[in-house]
C-alpha distance (Angstrom), angle and dihedral (degrees) to the residues before:
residue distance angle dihedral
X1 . . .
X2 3.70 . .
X3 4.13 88.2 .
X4 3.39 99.8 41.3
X5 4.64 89.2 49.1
X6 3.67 83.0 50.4
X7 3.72 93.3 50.7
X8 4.00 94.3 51.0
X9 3.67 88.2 51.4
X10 3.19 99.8 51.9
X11 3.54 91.7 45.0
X12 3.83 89.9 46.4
X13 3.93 90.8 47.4
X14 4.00 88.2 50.3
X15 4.07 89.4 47.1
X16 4.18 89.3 49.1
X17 4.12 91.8 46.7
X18 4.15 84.0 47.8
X19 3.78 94.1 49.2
X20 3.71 94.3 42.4
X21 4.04 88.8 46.2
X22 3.61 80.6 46.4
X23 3.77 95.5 56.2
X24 3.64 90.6 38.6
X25 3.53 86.8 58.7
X26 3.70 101.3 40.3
X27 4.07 83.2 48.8
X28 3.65 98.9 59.3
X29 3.49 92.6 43.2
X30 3.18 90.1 47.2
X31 3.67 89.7 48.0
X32 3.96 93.0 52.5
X33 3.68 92.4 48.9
X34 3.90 88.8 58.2
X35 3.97 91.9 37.3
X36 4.23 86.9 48.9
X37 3.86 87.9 43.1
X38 3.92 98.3 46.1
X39 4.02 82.0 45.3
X40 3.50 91.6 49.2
X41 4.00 96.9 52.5
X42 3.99 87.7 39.4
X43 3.80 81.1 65.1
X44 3.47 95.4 35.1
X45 3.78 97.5 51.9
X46 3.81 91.9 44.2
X47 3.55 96.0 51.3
X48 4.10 86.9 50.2
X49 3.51 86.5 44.3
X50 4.25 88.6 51.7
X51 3.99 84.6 47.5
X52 3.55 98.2 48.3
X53 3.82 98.3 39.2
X54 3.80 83.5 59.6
X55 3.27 100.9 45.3
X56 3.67 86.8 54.8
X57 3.50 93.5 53.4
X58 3.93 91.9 56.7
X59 3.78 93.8 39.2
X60 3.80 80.1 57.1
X61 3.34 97.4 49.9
X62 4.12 104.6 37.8
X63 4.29 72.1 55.2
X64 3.59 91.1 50.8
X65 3.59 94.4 51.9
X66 3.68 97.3 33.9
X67 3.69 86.6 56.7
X68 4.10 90.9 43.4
X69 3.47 82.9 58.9
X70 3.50 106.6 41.1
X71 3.92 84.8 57.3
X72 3.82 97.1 42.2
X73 4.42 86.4 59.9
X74 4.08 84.4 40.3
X75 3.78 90.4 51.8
X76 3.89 95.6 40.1
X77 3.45 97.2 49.8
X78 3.41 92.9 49.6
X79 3.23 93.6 58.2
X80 4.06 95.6 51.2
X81 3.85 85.4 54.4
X82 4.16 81.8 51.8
X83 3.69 86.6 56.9
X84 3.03 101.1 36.3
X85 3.98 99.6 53.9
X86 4.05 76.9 49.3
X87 3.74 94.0 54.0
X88 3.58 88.6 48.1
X89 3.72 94.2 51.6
X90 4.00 91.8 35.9
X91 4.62 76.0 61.6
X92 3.76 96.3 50.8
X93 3.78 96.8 44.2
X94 3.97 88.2 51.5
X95 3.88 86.1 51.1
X96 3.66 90.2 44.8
X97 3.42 93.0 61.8
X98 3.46 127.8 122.3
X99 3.79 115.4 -97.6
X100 3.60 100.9 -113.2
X101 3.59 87.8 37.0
X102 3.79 91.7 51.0
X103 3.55 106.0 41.8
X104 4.13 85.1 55.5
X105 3.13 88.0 60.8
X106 3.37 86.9 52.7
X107 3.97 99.3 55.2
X108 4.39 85.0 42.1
X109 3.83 84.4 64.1
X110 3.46 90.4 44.9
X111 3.37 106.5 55.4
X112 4.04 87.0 57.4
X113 3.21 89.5 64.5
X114 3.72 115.4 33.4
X115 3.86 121.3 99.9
X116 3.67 142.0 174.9
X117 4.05 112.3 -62.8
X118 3.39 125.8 69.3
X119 4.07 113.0 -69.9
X120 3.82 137.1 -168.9
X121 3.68 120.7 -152.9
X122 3.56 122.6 -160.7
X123 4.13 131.1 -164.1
X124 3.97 130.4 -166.2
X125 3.58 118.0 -91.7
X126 3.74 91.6 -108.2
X127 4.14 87.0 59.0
X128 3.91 91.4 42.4
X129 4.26 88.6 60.1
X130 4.10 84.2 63.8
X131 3.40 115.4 27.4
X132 3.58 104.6 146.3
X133 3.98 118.8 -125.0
X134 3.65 105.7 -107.1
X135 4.08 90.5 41.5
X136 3.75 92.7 100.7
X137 3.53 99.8 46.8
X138 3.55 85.9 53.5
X139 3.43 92.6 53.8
X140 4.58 91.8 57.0
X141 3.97 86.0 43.1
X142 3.64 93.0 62.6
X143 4.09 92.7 33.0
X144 3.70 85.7 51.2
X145 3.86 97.6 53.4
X146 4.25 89.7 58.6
X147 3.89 89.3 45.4
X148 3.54 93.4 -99.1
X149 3.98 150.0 115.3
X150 3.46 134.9 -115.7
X151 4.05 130.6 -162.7
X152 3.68 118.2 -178.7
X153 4.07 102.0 -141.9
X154 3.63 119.3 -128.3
X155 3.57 91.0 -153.1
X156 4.14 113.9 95.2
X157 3.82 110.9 -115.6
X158 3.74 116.9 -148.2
X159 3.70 103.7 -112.4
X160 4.22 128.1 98.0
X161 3.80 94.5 -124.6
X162 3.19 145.5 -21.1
X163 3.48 127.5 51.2
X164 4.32 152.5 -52.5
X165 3.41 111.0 -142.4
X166 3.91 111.5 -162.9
X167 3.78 123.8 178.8
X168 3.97 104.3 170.7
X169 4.00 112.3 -46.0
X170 3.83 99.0 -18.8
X171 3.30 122.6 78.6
X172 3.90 138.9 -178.0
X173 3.89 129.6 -144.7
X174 3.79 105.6 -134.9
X175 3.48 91.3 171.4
X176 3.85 107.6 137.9
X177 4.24 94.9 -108.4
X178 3.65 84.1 49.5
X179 3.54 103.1 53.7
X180 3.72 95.7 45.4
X181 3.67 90.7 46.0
X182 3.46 94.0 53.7
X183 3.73 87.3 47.4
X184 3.80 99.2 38.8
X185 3.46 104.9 124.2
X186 4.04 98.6 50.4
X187 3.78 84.8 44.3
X188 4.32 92.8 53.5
X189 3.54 84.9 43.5
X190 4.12 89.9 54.1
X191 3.66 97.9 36.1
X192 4.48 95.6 43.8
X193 3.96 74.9 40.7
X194 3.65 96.3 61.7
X195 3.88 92.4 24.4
X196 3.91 96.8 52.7
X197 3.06 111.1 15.6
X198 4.08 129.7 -117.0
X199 3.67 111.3 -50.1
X200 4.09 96.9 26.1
């Protein structure tokens, strides 16, 4: 009996070393699978980090600019309402103008524009129920110093103020809305010039 309790033990001593070398081993692996895996999200995380950090960055910045812009049409059409109101304004104080005051501003216009040939000019029929006396002899003066003739129409033209100037079959609106629309982008650039200084 002695042999054979001898036997078991050894075979039970050889079958606890195995299991606890099996353990062991099953431990460390164990061990370098968690090691490999905590490694492997380390990298994982940082490169998500990386990714995200920079996407950040450029979210940031396409917001920057998005907002840079945003506020650069905000601020620019606020300033064509500016000049506009002011071109508005700029309108009514040339039509509140005194008569004489008006109407030689009137013949000033004219005499940029008149040439030789003979010419008709024609006003609204607001202008027409005050022209002053000496308007349409001021009118042929200045016709007469390009070579040229003037008739004031007695027909009203279909304008607010200002002027038609008709030389033949072409005519041009000189009416004051007309002029500074067909001049509207040198007179924004004088007016947000003088309101805003260069480089605004």
């Amino acid at each position: 009996m002695a042999g054979i309790d001898e036997i078991l033990g050894i075979i039970s001593s050889n079958q606890k070393q195995t299991e606890s070398s099996m353990i062991r081993t099953a431990q460390q692996q164990a061990d370098a699978i968690i090691m490999k895996g905590n490694e492997d999200a380390k990298a994982a995380y940082e490169q998500q980090f990386r990714r995200a950090s920079t996407q950040a960055q450029q979210d940031f910045k396409t917001a920057c600019s998005s907002f840079d812009a945003q506020m650069k049409r905000r601020i620019l059409a606020e300033k064509l309402d500016i000049i506009s109101e002011i071109t508005e304004k700029t309108v009514a104080r040339l039509n509140a103008l005194p008569a004489k005051d008006y109407f030689g501003l009137l013949v000033k216009m004219a005499e940029k524009k008149l040439r030789a040939g003979e010419g008709t000019i024609s006003l609204g029929e607001a202008d027409m129920k005050r022209i002053p006396a000496d308007f349409e002899q001021s009118l042929k003066t200045a016709a007469e110093k390009v070579g040229g003739t003037i008739t004031l129409s007695r027909t009203p033209a279909d304008i607010e103020d200002g002027f038609i100037l008709t030389y033949g079959l072409i005519s041009e609106n000189c009416s004051f809305r007309a002029i500074i629309e067909a001049e509207k982008d040198g007179i924004r650039d004088t007016a947000a010039q003088a309101l805003f200084g260069a480089g605004d």
